[in-house]
N, C-alpha and C positions, 0 to 999 in steps of 0.2 A: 493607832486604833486598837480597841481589844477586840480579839476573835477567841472564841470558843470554836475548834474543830472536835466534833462529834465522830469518832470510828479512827485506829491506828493503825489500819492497814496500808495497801501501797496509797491508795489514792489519800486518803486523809494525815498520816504520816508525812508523807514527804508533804504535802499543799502546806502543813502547817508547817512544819521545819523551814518553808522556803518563803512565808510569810513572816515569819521569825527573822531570819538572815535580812528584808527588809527592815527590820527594825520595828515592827509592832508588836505588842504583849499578845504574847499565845498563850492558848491553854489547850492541849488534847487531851480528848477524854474518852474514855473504854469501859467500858462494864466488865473485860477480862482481868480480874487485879494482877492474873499472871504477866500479860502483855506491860500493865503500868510496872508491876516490878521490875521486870527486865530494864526497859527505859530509863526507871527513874536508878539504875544500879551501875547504866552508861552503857548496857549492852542494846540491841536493836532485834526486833522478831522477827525481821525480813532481810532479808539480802537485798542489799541496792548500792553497787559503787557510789563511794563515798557520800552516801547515809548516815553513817557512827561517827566519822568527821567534823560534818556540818551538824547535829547533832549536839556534840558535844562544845560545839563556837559559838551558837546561839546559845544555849544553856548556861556558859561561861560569860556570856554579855548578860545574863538574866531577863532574856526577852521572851524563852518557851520554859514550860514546866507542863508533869504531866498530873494527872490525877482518876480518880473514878468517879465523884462528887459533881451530877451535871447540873443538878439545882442549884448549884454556888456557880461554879461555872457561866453557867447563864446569866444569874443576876452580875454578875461582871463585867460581862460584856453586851459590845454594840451588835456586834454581827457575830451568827451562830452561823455554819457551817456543817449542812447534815454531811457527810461522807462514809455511811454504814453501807453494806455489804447489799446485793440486790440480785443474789444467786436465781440461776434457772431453776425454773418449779420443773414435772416430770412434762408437763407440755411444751415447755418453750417458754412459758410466759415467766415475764421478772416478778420473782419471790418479795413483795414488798410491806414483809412483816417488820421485818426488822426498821424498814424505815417510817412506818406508820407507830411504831412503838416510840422509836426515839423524837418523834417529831409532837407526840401527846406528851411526852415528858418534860420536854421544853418548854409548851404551851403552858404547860403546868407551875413550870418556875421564873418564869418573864414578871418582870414586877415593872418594868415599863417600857417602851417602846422599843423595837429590834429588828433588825435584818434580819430573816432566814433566808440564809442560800443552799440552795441543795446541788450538791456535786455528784451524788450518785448517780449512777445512768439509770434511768427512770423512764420510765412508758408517756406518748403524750398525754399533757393532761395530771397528772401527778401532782405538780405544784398545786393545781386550784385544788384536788380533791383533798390534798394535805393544809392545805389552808383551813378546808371549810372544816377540816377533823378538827385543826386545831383551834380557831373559832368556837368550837362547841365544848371546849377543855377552860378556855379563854378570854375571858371581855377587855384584854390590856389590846392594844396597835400594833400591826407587824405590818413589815413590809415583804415582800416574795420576789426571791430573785432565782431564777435558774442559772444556773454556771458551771457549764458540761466540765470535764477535765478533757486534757486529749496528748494526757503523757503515757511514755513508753514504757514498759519494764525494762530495768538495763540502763535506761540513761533516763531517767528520772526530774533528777534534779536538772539536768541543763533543760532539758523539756520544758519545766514548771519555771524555769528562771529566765528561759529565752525562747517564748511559745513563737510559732507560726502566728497565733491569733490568740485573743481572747472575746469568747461571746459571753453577752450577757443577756439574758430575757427579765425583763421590769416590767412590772405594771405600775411604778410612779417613775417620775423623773427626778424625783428626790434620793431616791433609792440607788438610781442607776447611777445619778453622779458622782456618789459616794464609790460606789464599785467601782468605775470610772477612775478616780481618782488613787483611791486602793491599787488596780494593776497600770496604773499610768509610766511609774517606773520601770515595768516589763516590756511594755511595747507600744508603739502608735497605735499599730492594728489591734482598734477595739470595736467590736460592732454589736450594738443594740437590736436587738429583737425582742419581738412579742414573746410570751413564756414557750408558748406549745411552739412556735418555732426555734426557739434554742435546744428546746428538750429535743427536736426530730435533727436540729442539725448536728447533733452525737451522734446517732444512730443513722442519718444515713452517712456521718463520713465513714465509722467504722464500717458499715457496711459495701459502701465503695473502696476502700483500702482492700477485704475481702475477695472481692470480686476481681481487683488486678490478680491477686495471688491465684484465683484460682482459673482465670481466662491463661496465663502463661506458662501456669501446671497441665494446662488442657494444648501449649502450644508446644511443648516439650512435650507431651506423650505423640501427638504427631511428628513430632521432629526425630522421635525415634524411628518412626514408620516412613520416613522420607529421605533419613541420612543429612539430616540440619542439624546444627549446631542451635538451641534456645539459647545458648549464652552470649554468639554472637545475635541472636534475632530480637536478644531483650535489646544488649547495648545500640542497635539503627533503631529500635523503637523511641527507646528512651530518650534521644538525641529529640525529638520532635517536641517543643515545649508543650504540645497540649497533650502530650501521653506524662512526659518525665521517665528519668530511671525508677523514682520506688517503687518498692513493691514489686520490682518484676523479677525478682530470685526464683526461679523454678527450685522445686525443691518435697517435700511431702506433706505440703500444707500447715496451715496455720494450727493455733491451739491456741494454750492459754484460757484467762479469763474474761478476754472482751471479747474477741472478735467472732467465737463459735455464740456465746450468752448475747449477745446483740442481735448478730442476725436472726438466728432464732426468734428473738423478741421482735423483732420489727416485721417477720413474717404474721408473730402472731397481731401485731396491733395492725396490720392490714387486714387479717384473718377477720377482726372484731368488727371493721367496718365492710363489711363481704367486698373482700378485694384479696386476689390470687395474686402474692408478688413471684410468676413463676421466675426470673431471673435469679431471684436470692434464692429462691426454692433450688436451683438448679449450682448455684455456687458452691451452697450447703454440702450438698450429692458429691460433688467431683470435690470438694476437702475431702471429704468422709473416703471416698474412693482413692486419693490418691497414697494417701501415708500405707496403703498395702499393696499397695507397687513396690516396698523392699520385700515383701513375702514372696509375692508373684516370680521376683528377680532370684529368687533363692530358688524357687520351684523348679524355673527356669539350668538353673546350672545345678541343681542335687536329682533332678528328676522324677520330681514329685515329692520326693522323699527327706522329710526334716526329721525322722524319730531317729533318736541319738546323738546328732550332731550337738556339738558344742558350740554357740553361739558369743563372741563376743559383741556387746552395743555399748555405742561409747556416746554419750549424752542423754539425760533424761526429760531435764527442763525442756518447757516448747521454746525455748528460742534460749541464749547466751545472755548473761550477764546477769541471771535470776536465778532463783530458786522455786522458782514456778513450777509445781505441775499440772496444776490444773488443766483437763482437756488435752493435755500433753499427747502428741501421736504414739510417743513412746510406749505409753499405758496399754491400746490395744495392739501394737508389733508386737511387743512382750507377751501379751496375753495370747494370740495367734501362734506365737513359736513355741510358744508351751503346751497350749492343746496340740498341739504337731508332735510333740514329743521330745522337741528340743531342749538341751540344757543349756541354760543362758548365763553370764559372767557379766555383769553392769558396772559400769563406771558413771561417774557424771563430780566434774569439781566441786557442787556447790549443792545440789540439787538430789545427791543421793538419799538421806535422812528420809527428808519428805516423797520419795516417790518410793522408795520399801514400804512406809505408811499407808500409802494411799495404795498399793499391788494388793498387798494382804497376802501373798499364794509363795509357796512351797517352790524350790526349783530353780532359784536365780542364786548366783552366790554373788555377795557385795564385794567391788573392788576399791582398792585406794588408791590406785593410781591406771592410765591406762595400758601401760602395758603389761600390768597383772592381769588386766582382763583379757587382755588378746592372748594371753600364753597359753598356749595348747590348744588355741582352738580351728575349729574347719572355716569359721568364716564369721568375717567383723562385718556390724552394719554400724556406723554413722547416721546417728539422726538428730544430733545440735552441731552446729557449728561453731563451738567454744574455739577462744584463738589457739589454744594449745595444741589442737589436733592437730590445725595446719603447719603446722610446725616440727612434725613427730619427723620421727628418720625411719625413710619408708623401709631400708635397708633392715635396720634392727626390728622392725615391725613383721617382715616377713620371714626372719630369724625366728620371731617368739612365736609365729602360728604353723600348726600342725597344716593346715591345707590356706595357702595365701588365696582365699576369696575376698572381697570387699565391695561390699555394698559403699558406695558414698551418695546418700539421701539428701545431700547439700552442694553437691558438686563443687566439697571443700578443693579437689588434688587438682593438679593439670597436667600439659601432657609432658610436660618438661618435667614435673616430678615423678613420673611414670614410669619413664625411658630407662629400660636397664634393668627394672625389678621384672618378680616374676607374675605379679597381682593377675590373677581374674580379675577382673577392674568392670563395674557396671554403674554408672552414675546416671544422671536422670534429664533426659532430654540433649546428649551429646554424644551418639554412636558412633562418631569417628574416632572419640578415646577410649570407646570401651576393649576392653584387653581378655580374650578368650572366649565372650560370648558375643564377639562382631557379627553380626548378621551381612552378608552379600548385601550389598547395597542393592533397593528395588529396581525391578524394573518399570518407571512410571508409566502409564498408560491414560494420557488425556484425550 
């Protein structure tokens, strides 16, 4: 089949590189010529293990190329592929200029009949109001298909190569078998729905993925106040097939570009039809609350007092194996320990460039490795889980800092790597390992 993928970011990038690697004629297309440059010169705009790889295998098979030209693009192809960006407006609601631009361009260069499928996360309802935009650009046939994505940052390609599921919303049956038939090679599990119900089944899985993370960030601030273990209280949860282990890493909350941008948006598409989703309303609250629980945890062991302190933070991306910072917690800690007075020393393997960019402020000095950022400082906080940290030598770790505090926001350490150093050790939701700031375990009173 030929596909025209429209947008070369995570989602649209890797969807076509991995419809490629199947063996049909790709085209990506970008209105940044920077992004095509890059691409078409064998480099990649985004970090994604083995991305440049596969990339450069299909490209070598001559089954993807990139371009900026969507008018050609389109007349080329069967199925078009919107996958542009659908950024939070200042209310919550999804930003859908971008994809109401690219979807009249299209309309505009269709010379005969086409698939549009739209992969960007979209409010319900979106496909028909994009339809009827494009209709009124258009008198040539389209067909409309919804087709959420539901890959991860970090592992990308296995996601998009060996999904849990693939949904599709069709309003013909001609349409859908074609899709059908397109991801038949990825998986059995393929299920057909109405549009508006595909578009809502994005938005509530990410919003239930969500809501795990932040019920067992709320089970772990208890289990500080109780003397539990959340690490053990995830793994008896997880054991239970209708809970599962994901998603129950206690930790400082989520970030990123779906999972803060969704919920938001699905409060607000309740919001439109006067509906209070207080549960997601309350999810929202305790993320946002919890990423300054390492603030708190510092207040706690300096005594209020952050002005001066040298600060090392070691990860900036919201989560490992990206370059992501979007929504990143790291964004507001940082910005928190600098209005305190703190001076801060940042590392992050992959993800440094892009979050100096997006800080803009005075006061951090960038490091290249992490243990230039912990040297001389009063106290490390951990807020990605990169594999590399866990791996550090706690020993030389507490050689290079002036005062051995450590924040761990991931509850990377254990206690077997503990035993013997001299760390203040305060991790999240696990008070039996915490090391100097133990609290006497409660007295319960039921």
């Amino acid at each position: 089949m030929r596909i025209t993928v429209v947008g070369t970011g995570y989602v649209g990038l890797v969807s076509g590189v991995c419809y490629a690697k199947l063996g049909h004629d790709v085209m990506c297309v970008d209105k940044d010529p920077g992004k095509i440059r890059i691409l078409n010169e064998g480099g990649v705009p985004i970090y994604e293990p083995g991305l440049r790889e596969l990339i450069a295998e299909v490209r070598q098979a001559g089954s993807l190329s990139f371009g900026t030209d969507l008018p050609d693009a389109v007349r080329r192809s069967e199925l078009i592929i919107l996958a542009v960006g659908t950024p939070p407006l200042p209310s919550g609601e999804a930003n859908l200029a971008y994809i109401d631009h690219a979807a009249l361009e299209v309309a505009e260069a269709m010379n005969d009949r086409k698939i549009i499928a739209v992969k960007s996360t979209v409010p319900v309802g979106t496909n028909e109001r994009l339809a009827s935009l494009m209709r009124s650009r258009s008198a040539v046939a389209f067909d409309s298909i919804s087709l959420p994505e539901f890959l991860r940052e970090g592992s990308a390609i296995h996601d998009t190569l060996h999904p849990d599921r693939i949904i599709i919303g069709a309003d013909s049956d001609e349409a859908a078998s074609k899709m059908i038939g397109l991801h038949k090679p990825l998986t059995d599990r393929i299920i057909v729905t109405d549009i508006r119900s595909a578009e809502m089944i994005k938005y509530a899985s990410n919003a239930f993925l969500a809501t795990k993370i932040s019920f067992i960030n709320e089970i772990a601030n208890i289990c500080e106040k109780v003397g539990a273990d959340v690490s053990q209280v995830a793994e008896g949860m997880g054991c239970d097939r209708r809970i599962g282990p994901s998603f129950l890493q206690a930790g400082i909350g989520y970030g990123g570009s779906c999972f803060p941008k969704d919920t938001n948006a699905l409060i607000q598409i309740a919001g439109h039809v006067n509906y209070e989703f207080k549960l997601l309303r309350s999810v929202v609250e305790v993320n946002q609350d919890q990423r300054f629980s390492v603030i708190r945890k510092l207040n706690a062991i300096f005594g209020g007092e952050l002005e001066g302190l040298n600060v090392a933070v070691w990860g900036l991306a919201f989560k490992p194996n990206t370059d992501d910072v979007r929504d990143t917690p790291a964004l507001e800690i940082i910005g928190r320990l600098l209005d305190a007075g703190a001076k801060v020393r940042a590392y992050d393997p992959v993800a440094l460039d892009n979050f100096r960019t997006l800080l803009g402020r005075e006061g951090v000095t960038w490091c290249g490795d992490a243990m230039e950022a912990a040297q001389g400082t009063d106290a490390l906080c951990l807020l990605t889980d990169w594999p590399e940290f866990a791996g550090v030598d706690l020993s030389r770790l507490q050689a290079a800092m002036a005062r051995p505090v450590l924040i761990d926001g991931r509850n990377v350490f254990q206690e077997k790597e503990l035993l013997g150093t001299g760390f203040v050790y305060y991790s999240v939701g696990r008070p039996s390992l915490n090391k100097g700031v133990k609290q006497p375990m409660p007295a319960l009173q039921f």
